[in-house]
FIZA-208742 format. One record per residue (C-alpha): residue in one letter; x, y, z. Coordinates in steps of 0.001 Angstrom, whole numbers, padded with zeros to 6 digits, always signed. Layout:
<recs>
AXYZ
...
</recs>
This chain:
<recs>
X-029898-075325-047550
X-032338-074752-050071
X-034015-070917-050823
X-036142-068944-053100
X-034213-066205-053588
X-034604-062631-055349
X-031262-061754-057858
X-032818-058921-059264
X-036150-056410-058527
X-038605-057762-061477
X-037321-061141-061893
X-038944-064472-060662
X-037598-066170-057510
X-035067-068824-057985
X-034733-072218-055927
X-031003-072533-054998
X-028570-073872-052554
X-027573-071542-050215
X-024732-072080-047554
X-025918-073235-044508
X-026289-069847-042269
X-023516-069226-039498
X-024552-069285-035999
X-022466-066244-033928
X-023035-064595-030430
X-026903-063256-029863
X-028410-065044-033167
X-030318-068457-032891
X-030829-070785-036230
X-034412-072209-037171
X-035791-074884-038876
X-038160-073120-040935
X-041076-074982-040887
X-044026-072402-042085
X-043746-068522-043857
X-046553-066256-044269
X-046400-064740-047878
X-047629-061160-047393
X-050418-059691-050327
X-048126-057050-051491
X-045089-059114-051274
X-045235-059058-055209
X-045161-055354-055239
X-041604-055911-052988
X-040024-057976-055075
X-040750-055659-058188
X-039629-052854-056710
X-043249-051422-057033
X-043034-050339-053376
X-039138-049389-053546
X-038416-050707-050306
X-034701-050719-048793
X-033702-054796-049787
X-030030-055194-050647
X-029891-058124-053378
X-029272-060722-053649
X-031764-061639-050905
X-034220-064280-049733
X-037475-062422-048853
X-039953-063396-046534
X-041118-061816-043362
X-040971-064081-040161
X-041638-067768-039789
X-042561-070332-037508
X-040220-073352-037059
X-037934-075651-034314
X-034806-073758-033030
X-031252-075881-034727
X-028865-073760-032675
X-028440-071780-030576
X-025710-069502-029442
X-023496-069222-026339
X-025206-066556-024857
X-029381-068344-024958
X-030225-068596-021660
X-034029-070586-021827
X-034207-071011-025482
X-032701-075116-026597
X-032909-077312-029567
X-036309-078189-030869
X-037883-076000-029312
X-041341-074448-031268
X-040799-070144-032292
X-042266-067571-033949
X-039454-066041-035400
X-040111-061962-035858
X-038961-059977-038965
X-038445-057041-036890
X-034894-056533-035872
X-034009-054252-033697
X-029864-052629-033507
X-028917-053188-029967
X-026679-049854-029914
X-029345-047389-028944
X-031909-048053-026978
X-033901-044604-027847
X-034287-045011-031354
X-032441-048139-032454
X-032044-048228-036608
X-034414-051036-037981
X-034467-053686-040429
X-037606-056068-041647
X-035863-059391-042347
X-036604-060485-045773
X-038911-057081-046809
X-036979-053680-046241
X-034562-051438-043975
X-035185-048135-042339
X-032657-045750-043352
X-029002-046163-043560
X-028443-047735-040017
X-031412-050121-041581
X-029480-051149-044462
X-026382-051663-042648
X-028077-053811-039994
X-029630-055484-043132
X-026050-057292-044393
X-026143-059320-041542
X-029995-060434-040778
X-030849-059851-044789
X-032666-062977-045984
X-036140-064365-044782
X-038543-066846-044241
X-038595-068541-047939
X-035808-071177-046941
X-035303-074148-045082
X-033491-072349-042602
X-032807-068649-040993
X-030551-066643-038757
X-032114-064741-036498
X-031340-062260-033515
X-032171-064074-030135
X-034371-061887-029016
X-036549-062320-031942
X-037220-065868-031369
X-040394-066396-028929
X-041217-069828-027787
X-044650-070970-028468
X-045035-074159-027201
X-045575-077336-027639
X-047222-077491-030831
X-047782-079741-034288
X-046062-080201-036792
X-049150-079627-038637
X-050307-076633-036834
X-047277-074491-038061
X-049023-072662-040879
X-051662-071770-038912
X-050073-069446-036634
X-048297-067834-039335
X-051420-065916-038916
X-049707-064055-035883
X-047410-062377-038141
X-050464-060696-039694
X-052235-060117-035575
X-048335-058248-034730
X-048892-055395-036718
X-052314-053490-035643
X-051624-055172-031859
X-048363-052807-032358
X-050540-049877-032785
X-053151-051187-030251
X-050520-051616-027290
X-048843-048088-028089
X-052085-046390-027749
X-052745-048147-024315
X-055963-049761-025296
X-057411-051077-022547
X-060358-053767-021626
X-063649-052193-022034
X-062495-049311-024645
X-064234-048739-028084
X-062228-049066-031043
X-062442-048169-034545
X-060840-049726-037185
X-060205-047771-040567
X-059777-050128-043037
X-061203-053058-041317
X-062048-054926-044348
X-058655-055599-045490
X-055656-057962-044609
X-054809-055975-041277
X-057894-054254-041049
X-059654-057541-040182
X-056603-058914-037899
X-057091-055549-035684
X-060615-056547-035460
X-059489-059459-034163
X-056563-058357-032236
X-058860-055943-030670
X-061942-058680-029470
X-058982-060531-028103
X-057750-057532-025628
X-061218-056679-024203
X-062570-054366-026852
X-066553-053279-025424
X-067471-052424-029160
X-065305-052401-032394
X-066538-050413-035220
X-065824-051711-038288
X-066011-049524-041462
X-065835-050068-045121
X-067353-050319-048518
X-067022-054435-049472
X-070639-055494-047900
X-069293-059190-048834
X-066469-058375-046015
X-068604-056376-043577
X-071341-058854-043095
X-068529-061761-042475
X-067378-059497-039613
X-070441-059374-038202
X-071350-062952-038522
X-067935-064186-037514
X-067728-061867-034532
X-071588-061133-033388
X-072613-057888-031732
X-069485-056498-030244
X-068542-055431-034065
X-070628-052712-035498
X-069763-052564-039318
X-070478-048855-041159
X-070755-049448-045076
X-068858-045946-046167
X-070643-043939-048424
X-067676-041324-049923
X-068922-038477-048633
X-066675-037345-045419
X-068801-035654-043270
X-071765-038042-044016
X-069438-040778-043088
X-067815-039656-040344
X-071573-039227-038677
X-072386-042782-039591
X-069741-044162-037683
X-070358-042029-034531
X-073634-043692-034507
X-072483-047098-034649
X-070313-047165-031967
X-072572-046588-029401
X-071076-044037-027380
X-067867-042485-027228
X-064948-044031-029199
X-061506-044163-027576
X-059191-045018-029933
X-059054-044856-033643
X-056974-047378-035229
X-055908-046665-038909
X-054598-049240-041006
X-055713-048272-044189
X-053541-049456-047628
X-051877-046421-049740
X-053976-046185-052168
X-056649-045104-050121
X-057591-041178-049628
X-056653-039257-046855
X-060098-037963-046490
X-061298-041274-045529
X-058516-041308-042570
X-059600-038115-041667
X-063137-039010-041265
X-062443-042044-038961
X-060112-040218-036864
X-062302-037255-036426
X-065142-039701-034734
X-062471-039989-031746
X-063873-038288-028451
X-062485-035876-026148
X-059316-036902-024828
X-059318-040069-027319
X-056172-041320-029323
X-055943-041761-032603
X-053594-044280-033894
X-051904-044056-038226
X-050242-047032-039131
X-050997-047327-042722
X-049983-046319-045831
X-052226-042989-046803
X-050247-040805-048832
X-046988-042862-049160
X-048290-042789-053487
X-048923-038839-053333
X-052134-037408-053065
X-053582-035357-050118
X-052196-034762-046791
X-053986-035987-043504
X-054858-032302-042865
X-056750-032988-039630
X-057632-029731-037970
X-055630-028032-035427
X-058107-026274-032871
X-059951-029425-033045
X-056622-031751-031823
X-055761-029168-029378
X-059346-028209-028095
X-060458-031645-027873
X-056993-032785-026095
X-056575-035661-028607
X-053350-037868-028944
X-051887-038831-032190
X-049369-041635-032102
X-047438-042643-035289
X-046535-046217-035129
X-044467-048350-037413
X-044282-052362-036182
X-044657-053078-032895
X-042744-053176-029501
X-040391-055951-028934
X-043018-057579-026182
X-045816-057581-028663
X-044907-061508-030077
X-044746-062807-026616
X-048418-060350-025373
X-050328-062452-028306
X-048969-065829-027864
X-050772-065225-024401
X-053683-064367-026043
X-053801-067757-028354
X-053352-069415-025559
X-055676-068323-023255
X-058092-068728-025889
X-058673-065055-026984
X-057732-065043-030270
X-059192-067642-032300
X-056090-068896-035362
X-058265-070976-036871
X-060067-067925-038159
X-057771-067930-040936
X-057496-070131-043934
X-054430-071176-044789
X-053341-071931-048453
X-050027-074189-048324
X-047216-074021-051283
X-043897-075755-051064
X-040649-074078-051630
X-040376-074678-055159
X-043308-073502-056002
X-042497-069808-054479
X-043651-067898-057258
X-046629-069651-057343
X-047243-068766-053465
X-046098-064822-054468
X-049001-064713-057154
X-051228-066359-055358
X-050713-063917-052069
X-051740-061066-054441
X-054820-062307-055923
X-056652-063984-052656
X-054695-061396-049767
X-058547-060208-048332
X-059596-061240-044682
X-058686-063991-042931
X-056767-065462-045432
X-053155-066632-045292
X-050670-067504-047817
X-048152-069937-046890
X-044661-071474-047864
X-043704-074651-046266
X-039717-075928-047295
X-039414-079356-046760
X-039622-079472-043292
X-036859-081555-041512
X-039180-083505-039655
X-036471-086206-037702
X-036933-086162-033983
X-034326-083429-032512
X-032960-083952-028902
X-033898-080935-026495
X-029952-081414-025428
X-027642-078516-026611
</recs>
């Protein structure tokens, strides 16, 4: 098979032949057929972010694409059928707190890296290995339409931190860092699962006025002015009324005062949800106040990814008509132009916009038999 693959951190991808992955007990093979290309995936492969990614490796985090093989053990899943295939795999040796690697991107730890040598390379390739588990069926579906719900890749993350906090129909929600890449899918996540009111906060007007146009009056957008008490007043107003859950999502280079702001608009017995980056680069610490977290009986939940039931949760919601895919545009490279795809990622990675890398898609009719 053909794949872009990265030899060393700070060198370009490479298109090469690649044997032909090995299908094995619990693993399924895909037809890739559609990547996402993440904005900072650029900032992965130079090591900028120092992520956990034995080399040689073919990055690339999830796909969507027809199911080749499958393995002895597949009980529903056949050949041809439609997947999203998820980049989080989970070891099946501890059920607690089972080590994790993100196919294609990074490992958690050592258990990470170890599960990492055998579900290592991603998305940018004609085909992939993946756990069975991590393969959820979508569908019938288009060729065509593959690209387009890449865009769930980007909907998995802040629906993670959404279903961990509980957040249920008719709840407020506010998103800090709604303007960016996952900022706007929560907003969107969060519409989709019954959200009363989202409150949407930021500084690019550009970004906050598409929110409101593109969602109406159940997003209330706060332009941030810097100063933290000042700002964490202007959101209270907008919500209107209490706010249940805080969602944070912000990138790392954002300050740790402007976390603390949003999550200090949360109301009595709220939850407050961190899933981005602040302070990863240095800087501050969160520093939110104790008497105020125990006097106010707030929950904190720290939440990396998503549960295992979060792919299968929002292919409900596509197709029940919830969540609207075509929100996203989608910009479409081929496989040999991977680079291309990387660079462009980085320089257009705002709202609602998708990056994607389509190999040369196998397109002959496949028999549903085994």
């Amino acid at each position: 098979m053909r794949a872009a693959i990265l030899r060393a951190f700070g060198s370009p991808l490479s298109n090469e032949e690649l044997p032909d992955p090995v299908l094995g007990t619990g693993a399924v093979i895909v037809d890739v057929a559609a990547s996402g290309v993440l904005p900072y995936t650029a900032e992965i492969l130079s090591a900028e972010r120092n992520y956990l990614l034995t080399l040689p490796a073919v990055p690339g985090a999830g796909a969507v694409g027809q199911v080749r093989e499958v393995g002895p053990d597949a009980t529903r899943l056949t050949r041809g059928d439609w997947v999203i295939c998820d980049p989080t795999v989970r070891a099946r040796d501890d059920a607690l707190t089972p080590d994790i690697t993100l196919q294609g991107i990074s490992a958690r730890g050592k258990g990470g890296v170890k599960l990492q040598q055998h579900f290592r390379h991603g998305a940018f390739a004609e085909q992939m290995l993946i756990p069975t588990e991590n393969a959820f069926a979508l569908g019938s579906i288009e060729p065509s339409e593959a690209s387009q719900w890449t865009a769930l890749h980007l909907l998995l993350v802040p629906a993670g931190g959404l279903l961990a906090a509980d957040f249920r129909p008719g709840e407020t929600l506010l998103v800090s860092g709604a303007t960016g890449n996952f900022g706007s899918a929560a907003v969107a996540a969060a519409l989709g699962m019954g959200a009363a009111r989202v409150v949407a906060p930021g500084r690019n007007q550009r970004v906050l006025a598409d929110l409101s146009t593109r969602f109406g009056p159940r997003v209330r957008t706060v332009e941030l002015c810097g100063d933290e008490a000042l700002d964490r007043e202007r959101m209270t107003a907008a919500a209107p009324g209490p706010v249940d859950v805080v969602l944070d999502i912000l990138p790392p280079s954002a300050p740790a005062s402007v976390t603390r702001a949003a999550a200090m608009t949360v109301r009595e017995y709220g939850r407050v949800v961190l899933m981005g980056g602040v302070g990863m680069l240095g800087g501050d610490d969160l520093a939110l106040p104790y008497p105020w977290i125990m006097r106010h009986n707030v929950r904190i939940f720290g939440q990396w990814m998503y549960g295992p039931d979060a792919p299968l949760r929002l292919i409900q919601l596509v197709r029940a008509g919830l969540i609207d895919l075509t929100h996203w545009h989608v910009s479409e490279f081929s496989l040999d132009h991977a680079n291309e795809a990387v660079a462009h990622a980085a320089a257009h990675g705002g709202p609602f916009a998708t990056t994607v890398i389509r190999p040369n898609y196998r397109a002959k009719q496949m028999s549903n038999s085994a």
